[in-house]
C-alpha positions as a printed Julia matrix, in Angstrom:
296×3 Matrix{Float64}:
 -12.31   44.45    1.89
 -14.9    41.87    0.82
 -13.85   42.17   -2.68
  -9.82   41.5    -1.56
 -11.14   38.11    1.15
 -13.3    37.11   -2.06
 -10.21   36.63   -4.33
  -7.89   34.97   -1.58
 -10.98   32.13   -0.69
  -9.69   29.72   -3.51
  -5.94   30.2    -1.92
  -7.55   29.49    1.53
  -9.11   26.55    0.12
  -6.11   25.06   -1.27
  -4.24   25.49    1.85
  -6.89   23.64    3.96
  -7.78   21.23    1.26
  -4.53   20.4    -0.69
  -1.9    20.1     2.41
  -0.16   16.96    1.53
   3.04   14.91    3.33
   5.31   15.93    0.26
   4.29   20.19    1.11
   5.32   19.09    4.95
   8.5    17.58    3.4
   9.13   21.21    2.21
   8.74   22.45    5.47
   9.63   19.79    7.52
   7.61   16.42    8.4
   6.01   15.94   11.48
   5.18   20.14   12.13
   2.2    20.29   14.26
  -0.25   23.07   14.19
   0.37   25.23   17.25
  -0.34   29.42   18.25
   1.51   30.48   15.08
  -0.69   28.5    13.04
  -4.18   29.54   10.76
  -7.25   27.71   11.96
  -7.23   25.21    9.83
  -9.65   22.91   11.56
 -12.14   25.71   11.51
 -12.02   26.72    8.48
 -12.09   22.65    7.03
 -15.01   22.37    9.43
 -17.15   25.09    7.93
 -16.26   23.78    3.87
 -16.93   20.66    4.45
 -20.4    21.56    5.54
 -20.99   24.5     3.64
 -19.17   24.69    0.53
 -18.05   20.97   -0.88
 -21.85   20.28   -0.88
 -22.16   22.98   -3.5
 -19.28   22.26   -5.54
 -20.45   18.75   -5.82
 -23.92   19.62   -7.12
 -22.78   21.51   -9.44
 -19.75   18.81  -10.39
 -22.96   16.46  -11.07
 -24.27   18.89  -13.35
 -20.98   19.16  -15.59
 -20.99   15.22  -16.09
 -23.31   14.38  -18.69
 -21.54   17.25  -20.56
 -18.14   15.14  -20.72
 -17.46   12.85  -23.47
 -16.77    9.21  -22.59
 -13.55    9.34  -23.22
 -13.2    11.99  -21.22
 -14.92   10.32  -18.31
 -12.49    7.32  -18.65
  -9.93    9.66  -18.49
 -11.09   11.29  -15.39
 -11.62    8.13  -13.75
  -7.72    7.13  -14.13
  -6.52   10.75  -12.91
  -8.56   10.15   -9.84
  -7.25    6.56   -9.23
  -3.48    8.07   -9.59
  -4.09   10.85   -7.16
  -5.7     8.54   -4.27
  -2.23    6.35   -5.12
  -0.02    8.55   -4.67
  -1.96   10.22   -1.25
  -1.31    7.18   -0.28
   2.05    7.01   -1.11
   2.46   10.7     1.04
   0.81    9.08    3.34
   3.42    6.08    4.14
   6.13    8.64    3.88
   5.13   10.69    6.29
   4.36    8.22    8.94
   7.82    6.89    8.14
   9.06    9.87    9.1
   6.8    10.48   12.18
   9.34    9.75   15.51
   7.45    7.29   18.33
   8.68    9.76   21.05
   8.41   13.11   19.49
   8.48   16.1    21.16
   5.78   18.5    19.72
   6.4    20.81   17.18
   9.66   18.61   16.31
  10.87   18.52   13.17
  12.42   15.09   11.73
  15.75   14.76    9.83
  15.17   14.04    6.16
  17.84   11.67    5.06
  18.75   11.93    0.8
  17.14    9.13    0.13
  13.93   10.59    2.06
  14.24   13.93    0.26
  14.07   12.38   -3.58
  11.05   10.19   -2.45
   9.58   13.4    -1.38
  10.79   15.33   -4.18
   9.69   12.15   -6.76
   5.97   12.25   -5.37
   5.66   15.87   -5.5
   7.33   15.78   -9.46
   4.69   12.92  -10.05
   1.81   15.07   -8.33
   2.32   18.21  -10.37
   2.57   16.22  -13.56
  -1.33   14.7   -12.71
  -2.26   17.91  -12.14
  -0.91   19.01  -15.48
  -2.67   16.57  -17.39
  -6.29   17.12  -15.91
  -5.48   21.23  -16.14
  -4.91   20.38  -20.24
  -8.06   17.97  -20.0
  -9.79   20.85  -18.36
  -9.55   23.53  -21.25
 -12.02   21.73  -23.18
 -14.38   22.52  -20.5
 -12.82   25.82  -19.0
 -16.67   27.56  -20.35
 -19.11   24.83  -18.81
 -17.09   25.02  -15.88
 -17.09   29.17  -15.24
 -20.85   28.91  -16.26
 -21.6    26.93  -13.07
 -19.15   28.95  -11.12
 -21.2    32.01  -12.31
 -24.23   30.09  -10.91
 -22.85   29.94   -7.26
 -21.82   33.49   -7.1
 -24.09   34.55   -3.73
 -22.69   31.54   -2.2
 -19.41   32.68   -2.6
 -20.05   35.89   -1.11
 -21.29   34.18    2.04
 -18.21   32.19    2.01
 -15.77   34.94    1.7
 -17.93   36.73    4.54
 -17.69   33.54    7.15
 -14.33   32.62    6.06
 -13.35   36.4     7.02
 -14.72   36.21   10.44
 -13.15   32.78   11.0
  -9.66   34.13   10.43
  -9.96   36.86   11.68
 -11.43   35.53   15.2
  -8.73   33.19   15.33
  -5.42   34.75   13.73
  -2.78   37.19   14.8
  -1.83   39.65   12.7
   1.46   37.45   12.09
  -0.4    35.12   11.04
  -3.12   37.59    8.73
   0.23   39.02    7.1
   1.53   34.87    6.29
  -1.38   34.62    4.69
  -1.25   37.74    2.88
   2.55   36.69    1.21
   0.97   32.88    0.42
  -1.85   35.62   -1.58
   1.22   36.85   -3.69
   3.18   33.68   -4.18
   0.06   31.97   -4.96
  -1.17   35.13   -7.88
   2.42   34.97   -9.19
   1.7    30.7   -10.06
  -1.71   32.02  -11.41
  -4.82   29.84  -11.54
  -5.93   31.34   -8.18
  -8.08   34.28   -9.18
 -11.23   31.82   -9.53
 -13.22   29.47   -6.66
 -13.64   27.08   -9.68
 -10.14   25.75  -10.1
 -10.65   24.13  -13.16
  -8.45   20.97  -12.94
  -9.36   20.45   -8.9
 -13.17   21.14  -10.22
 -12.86   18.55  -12.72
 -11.09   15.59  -10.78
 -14.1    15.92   -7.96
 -16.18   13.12   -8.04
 -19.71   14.21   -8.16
 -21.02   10.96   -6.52
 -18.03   10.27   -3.75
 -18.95   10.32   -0.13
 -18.79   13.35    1.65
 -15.16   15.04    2.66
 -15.87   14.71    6.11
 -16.1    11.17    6.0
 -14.18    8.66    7.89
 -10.71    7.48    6.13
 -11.41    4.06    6.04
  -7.43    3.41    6.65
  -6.51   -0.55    7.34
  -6.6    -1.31    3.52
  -3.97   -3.55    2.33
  -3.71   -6.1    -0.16
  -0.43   -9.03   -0.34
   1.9    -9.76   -1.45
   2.29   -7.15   -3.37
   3.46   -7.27   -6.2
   0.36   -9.75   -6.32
   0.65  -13.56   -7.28
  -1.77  -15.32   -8.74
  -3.91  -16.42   -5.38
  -3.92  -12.68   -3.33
  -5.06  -11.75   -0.11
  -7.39   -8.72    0.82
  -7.53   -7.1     4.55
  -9.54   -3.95    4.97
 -11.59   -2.92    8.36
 -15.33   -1.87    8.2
 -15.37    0.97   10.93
 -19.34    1.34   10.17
 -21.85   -1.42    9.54
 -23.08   -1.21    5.8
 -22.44   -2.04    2.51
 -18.86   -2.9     1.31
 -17.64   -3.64   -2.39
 -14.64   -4.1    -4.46
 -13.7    -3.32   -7.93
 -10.53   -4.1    -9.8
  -9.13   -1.18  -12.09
  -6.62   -1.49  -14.84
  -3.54    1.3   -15.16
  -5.93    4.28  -15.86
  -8.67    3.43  -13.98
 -11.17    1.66  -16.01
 -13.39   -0.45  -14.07
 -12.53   -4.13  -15.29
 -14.81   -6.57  -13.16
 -16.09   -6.65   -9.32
 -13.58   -8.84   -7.27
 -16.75   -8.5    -4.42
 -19.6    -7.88   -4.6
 -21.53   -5.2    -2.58
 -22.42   -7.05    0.33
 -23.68   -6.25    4.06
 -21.12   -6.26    6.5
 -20.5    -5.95   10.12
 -17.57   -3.53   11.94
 -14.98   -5.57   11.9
 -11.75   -6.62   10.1
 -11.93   -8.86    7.1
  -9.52  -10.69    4.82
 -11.07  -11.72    1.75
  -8.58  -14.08   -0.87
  -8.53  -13.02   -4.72
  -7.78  -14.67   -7.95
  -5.92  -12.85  -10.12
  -4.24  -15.43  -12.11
  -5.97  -14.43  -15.24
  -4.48  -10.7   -14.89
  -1.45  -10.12  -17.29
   1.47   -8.44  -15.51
   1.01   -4.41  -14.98
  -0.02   -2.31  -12.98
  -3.66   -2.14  -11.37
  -5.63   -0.39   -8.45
  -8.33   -1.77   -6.41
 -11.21    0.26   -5.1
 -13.49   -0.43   -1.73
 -16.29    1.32   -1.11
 -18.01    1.15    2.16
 -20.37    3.36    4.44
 -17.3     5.59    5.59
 -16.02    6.3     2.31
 -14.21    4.93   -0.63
 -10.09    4.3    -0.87
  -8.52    3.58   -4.29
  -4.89    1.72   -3.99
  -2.62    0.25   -6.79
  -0.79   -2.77   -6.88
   1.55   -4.45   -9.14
   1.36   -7.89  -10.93
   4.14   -9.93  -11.78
């Protein structure tokens, strides 16, 4: 029994980890988690504290065996992915009613359903590229899985009792038929999903971290003088680096600098930037948030 929990952890991992707005646009926006659904806040709760920590260590172990290039490359995939989270994000508060009813499902309209359908062709298409980046690495990567294997036994054990404390056997047998959808797509038999593996950042701030949410920079598409608002929810450091279109660091537009809580709005000059597309990273004491911008 063990054995059969071991082999569906990475599937319960995706579910908890990888839920997106453009999934919920599959099943309907705005579903709330209610008796008929897993424990998902559990379960979240007990990997962020017991098994991201892991998986990052050993992430910090793989990165001086990537090439530059590689690195670079890594660094753009990850900038693309917090875009278009974001981009989830903003369409599924669009489609969140003020006066709900819980449980309620929204109405997508057509135009709603190709966003939703766009993002989710633009997600799988990231993925894609880091799973081909990923073969290079496929045997440094399974040797530190092999490294971790007690750990995973643990996990599969608490993960067990957590589902099974909290689930009906509706809810066991769901999970059972995401087991077979999830083994016909492949790339599930392993906790060390190659491509996910590869794309986590080995120094980010922890998963459990506060979104630091408030971050916007306008106009956008930027102009030459550009304004910055972003909120600093814990006192600390905060910086900001400008990226180009795969993610290459290209200069610090500020500089790490103690701040208070409190919401700022810093101005930028970007009149030397040719037109394109760029993203801007801030990093503060709750986390880090990556967002692109256009400019014309």
């Amino acid at each position: 029994m063990k054995n059969a929990f071991l082999r569906r952890l990475p599937l319960i991992l995706l579910l908890v980890l990888g839920t997106t707005a453009v999934t919920s646009a599959r099943s309907g926006f705005g579903h709330r988690n209610g008796p008929n659904t897993p424990p998902r806040h559990d379960i979240k709760a007990y990997i962020e504290a017991n098994v991201l920590p892991v998986l990052r260590q050993q992430r910090q172990k793989l990165e001086p065996q990537l090439a530059p290039a590689d690195q670079a490359k890594i660094i753009a995939f990850r900038a693309q992915v917090e875009a278009l989270k974001t981009q989830r994000q903003a369409l599924r508060q669009s489609l969140r009613p003020a006066a709900a009813a819980p449980g309620a499902r929204p109405t997508l309209t057509d135009a709603q359903r190709q966003q939703a359908q766009a993002l989710r062709l633009q997600g799988q298409q990231i993925m894609l590229s880091v799973a081909q980046l990923a073969l290079k690495y496929d045997a440094n990567i399974q040797k530190l899985a092999a490294e971790i294997q007690p750990q995973k036994a643990q996990w599969a054990t608490d993960l067990k009792a957590i589902v099974a404390k909290d689930t009906t056997p509706e809810q066991q047998a769901r999970l059972a038929r995401w087991q077979g959808f999830a083994a016909r797509r492949g790339g599930l038999g392993k906790l060390f999903k190659p491509a996910a593996f590869l794309l986590l950042d080995p120094n980010g701030p922890a998963e459990n971290a506060t979104p630091l949410g408030g971050t916007s920079l306008y106009p956008n598409p930027a102009a030459a003088a550009t304004q910055l608002q972003y909120d600093v929810k814990k006192a600390g450091n905060v910086s900001v680096e400008l990226l180009d279109g795969t993610g290459t660091k290209l200069r610090t537009l500020i500089p790490e600098t103690q701040q208070e809580k409190g919401t700022y709005t810093q101005s930028l000059d970007l009149s030397d930037l040719p037109k394109g597309t760029y993203f801007y990273k801030i990093t503060t004491k709750s986390g880090s948030e990556t967002k692109r911008f256009v400019k014309e």
